[in-house]
N, C-alpha and C positions, 0 to 999 in steps of 0.2 A: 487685601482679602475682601475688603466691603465690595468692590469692582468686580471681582470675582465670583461673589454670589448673589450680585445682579445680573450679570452676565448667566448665571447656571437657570435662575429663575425669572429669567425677564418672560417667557412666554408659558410658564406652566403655573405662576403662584396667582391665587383667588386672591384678591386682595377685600374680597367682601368679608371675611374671617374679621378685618377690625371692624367692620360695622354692629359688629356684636359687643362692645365694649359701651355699650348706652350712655351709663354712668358717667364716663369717663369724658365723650360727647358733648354731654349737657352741663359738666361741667367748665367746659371750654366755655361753649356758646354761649353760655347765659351770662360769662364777665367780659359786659360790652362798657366798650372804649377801654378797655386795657389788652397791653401786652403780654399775651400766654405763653411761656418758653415751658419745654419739657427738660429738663437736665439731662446730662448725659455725660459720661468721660470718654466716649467709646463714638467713633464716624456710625451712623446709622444709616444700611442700604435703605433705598428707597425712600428716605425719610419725609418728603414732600408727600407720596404717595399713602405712605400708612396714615400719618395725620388729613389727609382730603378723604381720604377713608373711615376715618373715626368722627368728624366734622359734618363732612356732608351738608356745609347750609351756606348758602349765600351771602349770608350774614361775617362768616367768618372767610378770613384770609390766611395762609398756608405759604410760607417764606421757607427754602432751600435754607439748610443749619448753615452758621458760620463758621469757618475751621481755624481762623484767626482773628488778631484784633481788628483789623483793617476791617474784615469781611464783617463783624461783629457792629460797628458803628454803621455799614452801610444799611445792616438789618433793621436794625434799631429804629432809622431815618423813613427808611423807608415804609416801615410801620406806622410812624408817627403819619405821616402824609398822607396813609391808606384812612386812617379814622378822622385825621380832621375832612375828610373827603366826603366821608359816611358821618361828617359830625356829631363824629360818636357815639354813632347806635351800630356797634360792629367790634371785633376780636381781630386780633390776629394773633398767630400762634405757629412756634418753629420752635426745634431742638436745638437746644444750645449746650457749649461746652460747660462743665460747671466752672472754671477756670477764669470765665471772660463777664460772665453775670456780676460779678465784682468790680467791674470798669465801667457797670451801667452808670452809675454817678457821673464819672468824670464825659460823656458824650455829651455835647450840646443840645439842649432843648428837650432833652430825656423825664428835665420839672416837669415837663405839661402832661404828662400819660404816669399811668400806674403801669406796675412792671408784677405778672404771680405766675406762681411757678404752678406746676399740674402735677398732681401724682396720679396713680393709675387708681380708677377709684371703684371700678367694678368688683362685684363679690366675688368670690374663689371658684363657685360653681359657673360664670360667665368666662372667667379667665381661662380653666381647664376646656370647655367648650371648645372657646374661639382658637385655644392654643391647638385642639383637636383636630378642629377643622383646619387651620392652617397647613401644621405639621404634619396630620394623620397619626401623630401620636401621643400619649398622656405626657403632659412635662410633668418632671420629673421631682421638680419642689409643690409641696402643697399653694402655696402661694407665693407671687412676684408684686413686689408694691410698685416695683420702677419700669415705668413704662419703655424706655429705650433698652434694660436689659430684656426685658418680655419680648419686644420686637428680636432684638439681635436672637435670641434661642428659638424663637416661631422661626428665623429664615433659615439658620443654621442647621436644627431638624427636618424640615421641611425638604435641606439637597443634601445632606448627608445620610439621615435618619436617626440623629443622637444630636446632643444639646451640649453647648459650648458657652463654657461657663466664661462671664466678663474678666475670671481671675488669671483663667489662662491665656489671655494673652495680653499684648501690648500696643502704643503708638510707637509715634517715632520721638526721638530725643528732645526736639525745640518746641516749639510753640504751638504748632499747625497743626490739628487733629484732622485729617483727612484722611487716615486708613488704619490699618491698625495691622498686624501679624502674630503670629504663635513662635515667642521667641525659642531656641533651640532645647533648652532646658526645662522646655515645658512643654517638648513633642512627647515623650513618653506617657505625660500625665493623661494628654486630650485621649480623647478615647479614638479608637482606627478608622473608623471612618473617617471625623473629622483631620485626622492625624492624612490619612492617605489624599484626601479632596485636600488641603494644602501643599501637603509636598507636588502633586501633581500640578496645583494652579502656579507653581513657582517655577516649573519647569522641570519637574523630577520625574519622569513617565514609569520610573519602577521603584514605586516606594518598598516591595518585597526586598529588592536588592538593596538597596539603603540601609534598611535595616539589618541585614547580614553584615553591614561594614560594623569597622570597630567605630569606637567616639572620633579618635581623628582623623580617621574616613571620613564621617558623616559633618562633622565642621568643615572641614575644607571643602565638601560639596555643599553647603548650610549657606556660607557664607560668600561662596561666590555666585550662587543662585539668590541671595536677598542684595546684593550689590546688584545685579543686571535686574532683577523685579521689584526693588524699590529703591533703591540706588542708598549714597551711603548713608544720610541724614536719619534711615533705620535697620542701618547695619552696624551703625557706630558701636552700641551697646553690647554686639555679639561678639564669644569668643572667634579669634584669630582675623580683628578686625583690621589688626597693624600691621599684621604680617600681612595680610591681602593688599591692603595699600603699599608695603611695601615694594611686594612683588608685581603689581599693576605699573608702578613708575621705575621697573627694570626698563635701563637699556637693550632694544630688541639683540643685539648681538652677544650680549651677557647674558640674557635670559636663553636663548640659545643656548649655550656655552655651559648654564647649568643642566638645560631638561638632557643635552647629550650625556653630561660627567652620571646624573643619578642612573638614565637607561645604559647605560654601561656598568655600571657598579651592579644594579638591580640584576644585570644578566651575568654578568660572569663571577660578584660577590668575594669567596676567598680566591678566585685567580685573579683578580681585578688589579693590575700593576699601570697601568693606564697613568698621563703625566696631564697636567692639563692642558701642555702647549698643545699636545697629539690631539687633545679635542678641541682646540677654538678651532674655527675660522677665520679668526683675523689675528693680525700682530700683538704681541703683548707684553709692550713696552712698561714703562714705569708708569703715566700714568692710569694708563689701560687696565694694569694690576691695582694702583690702589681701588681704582673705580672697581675692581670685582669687591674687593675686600672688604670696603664700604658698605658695598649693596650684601654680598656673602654676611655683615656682622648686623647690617640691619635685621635681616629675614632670621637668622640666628637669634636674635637675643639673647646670647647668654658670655659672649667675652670673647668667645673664640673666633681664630681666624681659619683661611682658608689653608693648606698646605700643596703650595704650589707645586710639588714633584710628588706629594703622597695625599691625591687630593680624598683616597678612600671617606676619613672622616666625615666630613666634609657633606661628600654625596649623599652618608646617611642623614645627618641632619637636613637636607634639602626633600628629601624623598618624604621624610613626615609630612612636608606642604604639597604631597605632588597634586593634588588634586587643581589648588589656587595656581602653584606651576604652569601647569599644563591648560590654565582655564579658557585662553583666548588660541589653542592651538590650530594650524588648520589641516587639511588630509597630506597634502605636501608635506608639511614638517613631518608630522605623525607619522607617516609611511616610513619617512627617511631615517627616524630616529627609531621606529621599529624595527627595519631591516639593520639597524646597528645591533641588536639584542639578535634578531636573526640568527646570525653567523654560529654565537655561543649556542645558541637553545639545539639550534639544527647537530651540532658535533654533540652537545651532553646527551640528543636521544641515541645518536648512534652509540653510544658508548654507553648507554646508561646499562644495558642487559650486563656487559661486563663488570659493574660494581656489586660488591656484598650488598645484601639489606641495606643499612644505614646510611654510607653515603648515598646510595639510589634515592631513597624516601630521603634525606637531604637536599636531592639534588631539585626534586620532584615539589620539594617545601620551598624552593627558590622561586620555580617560577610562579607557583600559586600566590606567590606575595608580588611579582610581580602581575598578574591577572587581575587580583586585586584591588591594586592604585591602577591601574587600567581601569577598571571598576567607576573610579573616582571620572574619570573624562567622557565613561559611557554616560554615565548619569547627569555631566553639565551637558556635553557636547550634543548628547543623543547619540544609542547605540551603532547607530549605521554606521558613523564618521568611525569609530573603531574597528568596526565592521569589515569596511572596505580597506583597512591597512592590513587587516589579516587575510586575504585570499584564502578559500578553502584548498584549492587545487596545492597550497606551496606549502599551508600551517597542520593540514587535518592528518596529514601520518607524524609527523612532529608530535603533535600534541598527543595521539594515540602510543605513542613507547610510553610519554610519560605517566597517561593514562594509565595503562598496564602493570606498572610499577607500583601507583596508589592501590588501586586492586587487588594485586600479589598481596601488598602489606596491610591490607584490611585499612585503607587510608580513602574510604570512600567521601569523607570530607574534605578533602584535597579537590581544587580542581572543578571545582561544584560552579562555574557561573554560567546562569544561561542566556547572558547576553549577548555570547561572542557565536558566531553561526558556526565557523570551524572548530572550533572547541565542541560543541554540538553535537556535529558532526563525525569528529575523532570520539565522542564519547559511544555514541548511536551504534559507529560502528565496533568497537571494542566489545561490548558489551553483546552485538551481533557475535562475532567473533567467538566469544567465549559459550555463549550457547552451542554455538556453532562445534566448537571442540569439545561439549558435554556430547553432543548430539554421533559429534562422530568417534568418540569412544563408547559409547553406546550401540554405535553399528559398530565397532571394530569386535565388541564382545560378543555378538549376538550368534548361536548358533545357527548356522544353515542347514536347517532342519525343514521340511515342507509344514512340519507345526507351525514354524515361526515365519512363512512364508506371507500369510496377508499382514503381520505387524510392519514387517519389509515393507512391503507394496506401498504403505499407508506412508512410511518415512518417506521412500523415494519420490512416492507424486507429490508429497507436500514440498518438496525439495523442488518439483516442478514447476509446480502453482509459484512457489515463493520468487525465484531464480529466471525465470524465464524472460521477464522483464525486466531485469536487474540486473545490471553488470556487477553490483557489490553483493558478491556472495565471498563465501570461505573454501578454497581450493581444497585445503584440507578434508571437510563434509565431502565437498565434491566426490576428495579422489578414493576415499573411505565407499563411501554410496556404489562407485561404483566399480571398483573392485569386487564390492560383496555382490552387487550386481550382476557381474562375472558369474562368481562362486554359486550364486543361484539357480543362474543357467544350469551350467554344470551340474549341478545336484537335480535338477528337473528332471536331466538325458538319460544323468546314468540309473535315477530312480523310474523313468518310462516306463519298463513292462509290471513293477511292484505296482506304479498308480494304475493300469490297468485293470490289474489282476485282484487286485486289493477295494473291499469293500467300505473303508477309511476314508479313499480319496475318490472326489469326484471326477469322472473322465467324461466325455462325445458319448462314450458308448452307455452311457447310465442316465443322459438327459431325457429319456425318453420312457425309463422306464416307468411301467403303472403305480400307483401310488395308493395302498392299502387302507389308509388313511382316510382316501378320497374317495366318494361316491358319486359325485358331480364330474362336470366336465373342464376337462383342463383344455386353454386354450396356449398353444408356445409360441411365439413371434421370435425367432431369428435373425436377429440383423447381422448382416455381414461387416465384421469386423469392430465391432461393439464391444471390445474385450474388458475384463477385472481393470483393469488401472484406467479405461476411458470414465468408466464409471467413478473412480474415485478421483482423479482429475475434475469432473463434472460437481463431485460433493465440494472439492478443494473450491473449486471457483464461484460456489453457489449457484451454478445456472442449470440448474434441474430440480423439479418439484415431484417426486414419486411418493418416497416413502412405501417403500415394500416391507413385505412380514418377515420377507429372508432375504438374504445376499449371500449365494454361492459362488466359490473361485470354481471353476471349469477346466480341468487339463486340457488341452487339445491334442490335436497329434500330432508326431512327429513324422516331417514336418507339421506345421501349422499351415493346411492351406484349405482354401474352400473347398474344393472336387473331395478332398479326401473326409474330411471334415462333416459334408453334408453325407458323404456315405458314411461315415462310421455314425452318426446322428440316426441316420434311417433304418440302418439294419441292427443297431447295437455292438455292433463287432468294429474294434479296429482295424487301423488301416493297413497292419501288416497282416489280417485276415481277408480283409476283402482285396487285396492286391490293387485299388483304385488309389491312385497319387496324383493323379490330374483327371483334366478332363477326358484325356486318351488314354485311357490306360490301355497296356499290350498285354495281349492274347494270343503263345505263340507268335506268330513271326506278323500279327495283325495288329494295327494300332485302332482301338474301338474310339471314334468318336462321341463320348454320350451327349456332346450338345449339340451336335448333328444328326441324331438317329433319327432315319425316316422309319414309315410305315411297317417294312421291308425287312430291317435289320435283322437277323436274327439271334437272336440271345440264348441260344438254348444252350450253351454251357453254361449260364446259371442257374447252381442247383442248388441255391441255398436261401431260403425265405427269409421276409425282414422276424427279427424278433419281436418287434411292436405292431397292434392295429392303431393304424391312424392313417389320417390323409394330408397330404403335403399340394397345400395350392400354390401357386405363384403360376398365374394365369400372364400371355404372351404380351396382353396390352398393358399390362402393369409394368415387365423389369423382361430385359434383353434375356434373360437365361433361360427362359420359357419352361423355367421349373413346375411340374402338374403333377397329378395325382401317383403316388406309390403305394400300391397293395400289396401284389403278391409278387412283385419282382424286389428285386433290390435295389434297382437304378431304373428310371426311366424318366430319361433326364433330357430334355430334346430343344433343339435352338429355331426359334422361332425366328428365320431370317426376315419376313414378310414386315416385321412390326417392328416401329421404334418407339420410344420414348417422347410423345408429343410435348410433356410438361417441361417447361422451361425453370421450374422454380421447387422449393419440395410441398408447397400446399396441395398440387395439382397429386405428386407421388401421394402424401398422405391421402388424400379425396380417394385414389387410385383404388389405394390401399382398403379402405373401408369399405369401399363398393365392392372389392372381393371379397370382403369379409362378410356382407350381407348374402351376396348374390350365396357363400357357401351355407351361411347358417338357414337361409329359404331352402337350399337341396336338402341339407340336415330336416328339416322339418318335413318336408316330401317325401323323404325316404321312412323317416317312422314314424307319420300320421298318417300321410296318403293314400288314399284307393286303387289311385292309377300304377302306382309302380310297386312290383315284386322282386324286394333286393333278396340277395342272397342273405343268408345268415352271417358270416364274415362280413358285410358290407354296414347291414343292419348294426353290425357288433360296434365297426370301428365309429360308425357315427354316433353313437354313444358316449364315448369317452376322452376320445381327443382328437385335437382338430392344429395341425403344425403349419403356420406360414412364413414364410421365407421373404426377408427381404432385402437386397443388392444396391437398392437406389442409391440409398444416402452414402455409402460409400463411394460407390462411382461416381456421384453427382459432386460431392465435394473437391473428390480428386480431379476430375474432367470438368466440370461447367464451372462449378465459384471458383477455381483454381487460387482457395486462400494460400497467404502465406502465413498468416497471422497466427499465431498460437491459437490464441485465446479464443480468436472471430471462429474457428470450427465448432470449440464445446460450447461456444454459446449459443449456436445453432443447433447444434446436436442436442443439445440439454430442452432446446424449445420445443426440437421437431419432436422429440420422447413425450415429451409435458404432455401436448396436445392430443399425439397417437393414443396415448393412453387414456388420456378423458374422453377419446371419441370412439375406443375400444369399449371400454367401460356404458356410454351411453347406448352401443349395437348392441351389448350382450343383455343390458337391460331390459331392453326391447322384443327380444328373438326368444332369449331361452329362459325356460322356468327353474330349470334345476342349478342349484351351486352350481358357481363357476371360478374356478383358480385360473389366474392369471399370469402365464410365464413369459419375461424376457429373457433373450438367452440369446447367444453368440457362438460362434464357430469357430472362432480363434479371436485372438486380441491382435495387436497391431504396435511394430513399432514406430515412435512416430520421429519423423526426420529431426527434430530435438534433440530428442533421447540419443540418436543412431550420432548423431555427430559430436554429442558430449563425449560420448564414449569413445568416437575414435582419437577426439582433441588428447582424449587421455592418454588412448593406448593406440600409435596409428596403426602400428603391426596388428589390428585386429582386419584388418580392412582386406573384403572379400576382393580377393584379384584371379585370371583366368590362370596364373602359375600354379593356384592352389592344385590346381585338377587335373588340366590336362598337362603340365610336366612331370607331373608326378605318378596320376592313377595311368595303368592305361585301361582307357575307355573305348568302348566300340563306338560304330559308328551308324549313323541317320541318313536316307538323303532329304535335304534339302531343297525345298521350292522354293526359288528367289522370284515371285512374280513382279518385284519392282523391276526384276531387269527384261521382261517381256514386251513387246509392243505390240503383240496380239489381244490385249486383256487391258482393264483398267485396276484389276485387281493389285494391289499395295503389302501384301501380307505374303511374310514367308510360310511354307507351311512344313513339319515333317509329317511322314508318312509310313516309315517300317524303317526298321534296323538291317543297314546293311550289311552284305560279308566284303571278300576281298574281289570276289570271281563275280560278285552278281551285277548285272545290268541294268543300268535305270528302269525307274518302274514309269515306262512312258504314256502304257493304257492307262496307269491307276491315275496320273499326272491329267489324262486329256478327260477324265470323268468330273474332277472340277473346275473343268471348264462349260461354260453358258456352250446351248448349240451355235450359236452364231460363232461362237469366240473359236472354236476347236475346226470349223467345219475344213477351214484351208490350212490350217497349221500342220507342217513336217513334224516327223517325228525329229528330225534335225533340227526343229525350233525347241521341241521340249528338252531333247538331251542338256542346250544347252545353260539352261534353268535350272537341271537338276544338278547337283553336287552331294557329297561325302563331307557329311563331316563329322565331327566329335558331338555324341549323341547327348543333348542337356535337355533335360526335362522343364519347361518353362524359365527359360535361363533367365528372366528378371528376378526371379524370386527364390527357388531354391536350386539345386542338379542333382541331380543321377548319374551317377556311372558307373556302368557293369563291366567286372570282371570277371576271369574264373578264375583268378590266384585269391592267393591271401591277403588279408588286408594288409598293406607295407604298412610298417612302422612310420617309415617317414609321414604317412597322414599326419599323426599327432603333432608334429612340429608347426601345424603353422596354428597361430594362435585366434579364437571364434568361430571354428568350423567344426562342428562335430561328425563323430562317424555312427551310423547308425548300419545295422544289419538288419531288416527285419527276421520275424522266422515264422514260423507255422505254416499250417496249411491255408491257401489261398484260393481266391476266386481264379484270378491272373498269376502269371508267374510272377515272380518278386525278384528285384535288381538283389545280385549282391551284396552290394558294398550302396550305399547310400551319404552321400557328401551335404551336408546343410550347413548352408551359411548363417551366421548368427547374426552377424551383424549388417556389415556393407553388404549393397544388392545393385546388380549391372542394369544397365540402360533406367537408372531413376530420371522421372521426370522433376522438371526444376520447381514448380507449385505443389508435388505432393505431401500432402500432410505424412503420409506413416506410411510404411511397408510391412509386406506379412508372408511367410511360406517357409520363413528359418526357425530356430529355436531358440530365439529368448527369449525372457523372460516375460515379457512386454505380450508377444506372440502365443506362447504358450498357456498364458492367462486369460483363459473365457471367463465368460462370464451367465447365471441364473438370478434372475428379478424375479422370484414370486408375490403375485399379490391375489390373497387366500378370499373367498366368499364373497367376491364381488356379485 
């Protein structure tokens, strides 16, 4: 230990602390021509150094202590020769054993010199001082007369933090005072610190675990950690000093022969029938056996022998020493003699569910005693070396039965060792596990009620966040989640026209509405596809900084898709009132394109006004939809072919984005301060109170340009690009308007995300949207089709339809040659268009949801196939209304392989928008 705490303190201890011992000093110095020894029973670190430190004078000489006789006479000598050198005007002065100072007589030539001992002579206020400054903290005795115990507790506090008293420890047996140790029976006394800085310098790197062992755990790890760090000469004194030596001068083939008989006994215990010939490795002749016997009664002590066909006995007595056993083992053996415990442990988990209580938690108390004396070889060998004879991948569901067993029986101290990685492992996960199955009887009770629809939400994306990176989840939770999952959809569809109609729930048709509350101006930002669970996904992963006043879920409609979405948003009215389900919605035997409408178009069967004032920008150079102002119509909604999307990145879309948002809040201020322009009254009105933008990017831009696949790498862009739009929203509105301002984020539908869509069919694959659902089943009219990829008049790539066919009618070849460029159409037959066009089975945006109309009744058979809902709309309409209305829940046709999420069906994922208010910015 003295080596040890030179070693801790070689480059951090002041040794100017003894310079404050004055007294003490000048008592050395001033007895010239004699020999000054300090006494001592105890090795002293540093010993030359503390005395050159307390000395300090040229006058005197500073000699290394002696640790025996030998070493004692060379001091002596060499002393002598230091003063007659300095003829006697000089000191010298070392630590010496007090044991050896008695053999000063018998040294030759020792007559000629005086010989005086030092006590420590400084007063009690120097001693506390210098003890102060050494240690950094007060010792703990009012006073210390003896100078080498003063040093040994200055070094001892100094790297431990607490002071070791000279009683609690010892040397070694013989003569030699060169080190000294904390014998085993007097680790409880030292206090923890000192206790733990020991057991560590001796090789013990988890004094916690140590201590959890019993007494003959901890000797058998005691004693062959002070044989390998001071060997035997102070190990002699410690219990199971004979037994170690015994076991050290086993035959390797015998010692063998036992570590297999105990880990065999230790695993299989009362089936343990095992003979000993079945375990050696080699023959065992006569004298082969007395030699076990011999060595079996030495380690024994106590009369008995070995029982050579019933060696059970035997094993247990061996097992008590497994620690000293197993001390020189290496991974080879280990492994080998693990995998013989193996065999038993692997059949007792399988079988263990099948026993009552008792013997379970029996079985469960076998191997923990086996873990153990394991315990015993983590602690000499170092954990790794155990480590690596347990693989996780072979021990970690093993250990997890037996786990589960402690658990059940309220046997949580079972099983407890955290050295072993798969044990860890098997615990981590059990314990995972069983949450896991609170978790999912907790979804198994929960009413699917739209009450209890965001407490859902909140389970399921945590189940997101959690699982998504993690193969180790609980099937169970899983298939709980998403069943209810299921069941939610379900409850959304058939509760649709109640969420409508009902002032309860929030629907599209209510995000808009005026807010009585509010006298400022609301501003709404719309993202497309920013749904209820992207947002709590985003709180799940931390990568969003809002904090809003409110968080509203959002119904959307059924379907959930944009065209229908931004019109039921604009006029207030759903989507089975405004008859718009895409972007073409049909009028009579007309398919109206609204992201084509030119100048021209005319709209006058729209005779129904939006219910809100406001203005909806999304300007041509910002986002391909060329979404622009809606007043008094209810759609005008027009596709800005001329203009793409320059930004390559979303700073460029955000930059975009704000630049419309100033350029609008400057017309805002033109219209109700300016001289120059006379708005109408309605115009004046809507610029007053709210101001609605729309934005496309970020969903197209993820889907088409970053093309992630990563889970995570979307919300954490997503979560940035919100962060920032909003502080830079926030910093325009500061600027521009004077009056309160509320701040809405808000969505058109949610989204589901290729995750979510696949969990759920791993679950249930019959969920999986196929083209049998539809057309073998409904019958459906029919569309013609523009296949312009099969044209070689055009460069165009896009199929298009155009009107709903009958049986009798004729390709629509003029309607076909008006979307063509004039160059493109000028020499084309009418024989090139025919054969472009085709009949077929009419699907409304067939990646995302379908249509099809009939004039029967809706067959039963719909309902058989499982994730497709039927929808009817009804009321009176802008457009005529399909029938019969087919939406897919789940699976969706022609997905791209990098899309994050899809949207246009009804689940629940889709059906969950989302409102961010943030109130008096």
């Amino acid at each position: 230990m003295k080596t040890d705490l030179e070693q801790h303190l070689e480059d951090s201890f002041d040794f100017t602390t003894f310079e404050r011992l004055t007294a003490t000093g000048e008592t050395i110095t001033s007895s010239k021509g004699k020999l000054c020894y300090v006494p001592t029973d105890i090795p002293i670190p540093f010993d030359k150094r503390v005395l050159s430190a307390i000395v300090d004078s040229d006058d005197a000489r500073v000699l290394p202590m002696p640790v025996d006789e030998w070493e004692f006479r060379e001091t002596v000598h060499s002393g002598i020769e230091y003063l007659l050198e300095q003829d006697g005007d000089a000191v010298v002065v070392f630590f010496c054993p007090r044991s050896l100072i008695d053999t000063y007589q018998d040294i030759p030539c020792s007559d000629f010199v005086h010989v005086k001992r030092v006590q420590l002579e400084d007063s009690t206020r120097t001693i506390r001082e210098a003890f102060k400054r050494g240690a950094g903290t007060e010792p703990r005795t009012s006073t210390i007369e003896d100078l080498a115990e003063f040093t040994l507790r200055i070094f001892t506090a100094a790297a431990t933090g607490t002071e070791l008293a000279p009683t609690q420890i010892q040397t070694s047996s013989d003569d030699r005072l060169d080190d000294f140790y904390i014998p085993y029976d007097k680790l409880t006394a030292v206090p923890t610190p000192i206790h733990d800085f020991f057991l560590t310098s001796i090789g013990i790197s988890k004094p916690d675990l140590f201590d959890r062992l019993d007494t003959n755990a901890q000797q058998n790890i005691y004693i062959n950690q002070m044989f390998d760090h001071y060997g035997s000469r102070f190990a002699e004194n410690e219990p199971k000093h004979e037994i170690a030596t015994a076991i050290q001068r086993l035959d390797p083939d015998i010692q063998h022969l036992f570590r297999h008989l105990v880990v065999k006994w230790l695993a299989q215990r009362r089936l343990f029938d095992a003979t000993l010939p079945e375990l050696a490795t080699i023959d065992l002749d006569r004298p082969v056996i007395d030699n076990i016997q011999t060595s079996y009664q030495r380690i024994a002590d106590d009369g008995s022998t070995l029982n050579i066909q019933q060696p059970g006995a035997a094993a247990e007595s061996l097992a008590q020493h497994f620690g000293i056993l197993f001390d020189d083992i290496n991974y080879d053996n280990l492994t080998d003699i693990v995998n013989t415990a193996r065999d038993q442990l692997s059949s007792d988990s399988k079988q263990i569910e099948d026993y009552s209580s008792d013997p379970a938690t029996q079985t469960v108390e076998k191997v923990d005693a086996l873990l153990a004396l394991l315990a015993q070889v983590a602690l000499i060998k170092q954990p790794r070396l155990v480590n690596r004879a347990f693989p996780e991948d072979r021990w970690a569901s093993i250990f997890q039965q037996f786990l589960r067993v402690a658990f059940d029986n309220d046997r949580h101290d079972l099983l407890d060792y955290q050295y072993l990685t798969a044990l860890n492992r098997a615990r981590k996960q059990e314990r995972r596990e069983r949450e896991y199955e609170d978790q999912a009887a907790e979804i198994r009770d929960l009413d699917v009620t739209l009450d209890t629809l965001p407490t859902f939400l909140e389970q399921w994306t945590s189940f997101l966040a959690e699982t998504q990176s993690n193969d180790d989840f609980s099937p169970l939770l899983q298939q709980e989640l998403i069943d209810k999952y299921d069941e939610y959809c379900s409850e959304v569809v058939s509760q649709y026209r109640d969420i409508v109609a009902s002032d309860e729930w929030l629907h599209l048709s209510d995000l808009l509405t005026p807010r009585h509350d509010h006298d400022g101006v609301t501003i709404t930002i719309i993202i497309d596809s920013f749904g209820y669970t992207d947002y709590l996904l985003l709180n799940q992963f931390d990568f969003v900084d809002l904090d809003p006043d409110a968080v509203d879920l959002v119904f959307s409609n059924v379907p959930s898709y944009t065209p229908s979405a931004m019109s039921t948003i604009l006029t207030g009215l759903p989507a089975e009132q405004t008859g718009i389900y895409s972007w073409e919605p049909r009028h009579d035997d007309i398919i109206c394109n609204l992201k084509n409408r030119d100048s021209g178009t005319d709209f006058e069967f729209i005779d129904r006004e939006t219910a809100h004032s406001f203005h909806l920008i999304q300007r041509p150079q910002l986002n391909e939809s060329g979404i622009t102002r809606v007043a008094d119509e209810i759609a005008d909604i027009r596709f800005s072919s001329d203009t793409t999307i320059e930004a390559d990145h979303l700073d460029a879309v955000q930059n975009g984005f704000i630049d419309e948002l100033e350029a609008t809040l400057n017309e805002r201020h033109r219209i109700l301060e300016g001289d120059d322009f006379d708005p109408s009254p309605e115009a004046r009105e809507a610029q007053k109170s709210r101001i609605v933008l729309y934005l496309e990017d970020f969903d197209q831009y993820l889907h088409q340009t970053l093309a992630f696949a990563e889970f995570e790498n979307y919300y954490r862009t997503l979560g940035s690009f919100l962060t920032d739009l909003l502080a830079d929203i926030r910093s325009t509105v500061d600027t521009t308007i004077d009056d309160s301002v509320d701040i809405q984020i808000a969505s058109d539908h949610g989204k589901l995300t290729r995750y979510e869509m696949q969990m759920v069919l791993d679950e249930h694959p019959e969920y999986e949207f196929t083209q049998q659902m539809l057309t073998d089943t409904v019958t459906l009219d029919q569309a013609y089709q523009v296949n312009f990829r099969q044209a070689e008049f055009t460069n165009r790539s896009d199929n298009h339809y155009i009107t709903v066919a009958t049986d009798d009618s004729d390709p629509p070849v003029d309607r076909v040659r008006t979307m063509l460029t004039e160059d493109d159409a000028a020499d084309v037959s009418d024989d090139e268009l025919r054969e472009i066009i085709e009949k077929v089975d009419y699907l409304q945006s067939g990646s995302k949801f379908v249509f099809g109309e009939t004039n029967d009744d809706i067959d039963e058979t719909v309902d058989q196939f499982a994730g497709v809902d039927c929808h009817r709309p009804r009321g009176d309409s802008i457009f005529e209304l399909p029938d019969i209305g087919l939406v897919s829940r789940y699976d969706v046709k022609n997905q791209s392989g990098h899309d994050h999420g899809y949207h246009g069906g009804t689940s629940l994922s889709e059906m969950a928008a989302l409102r961010l208010t943030f109130q008096g910015v």
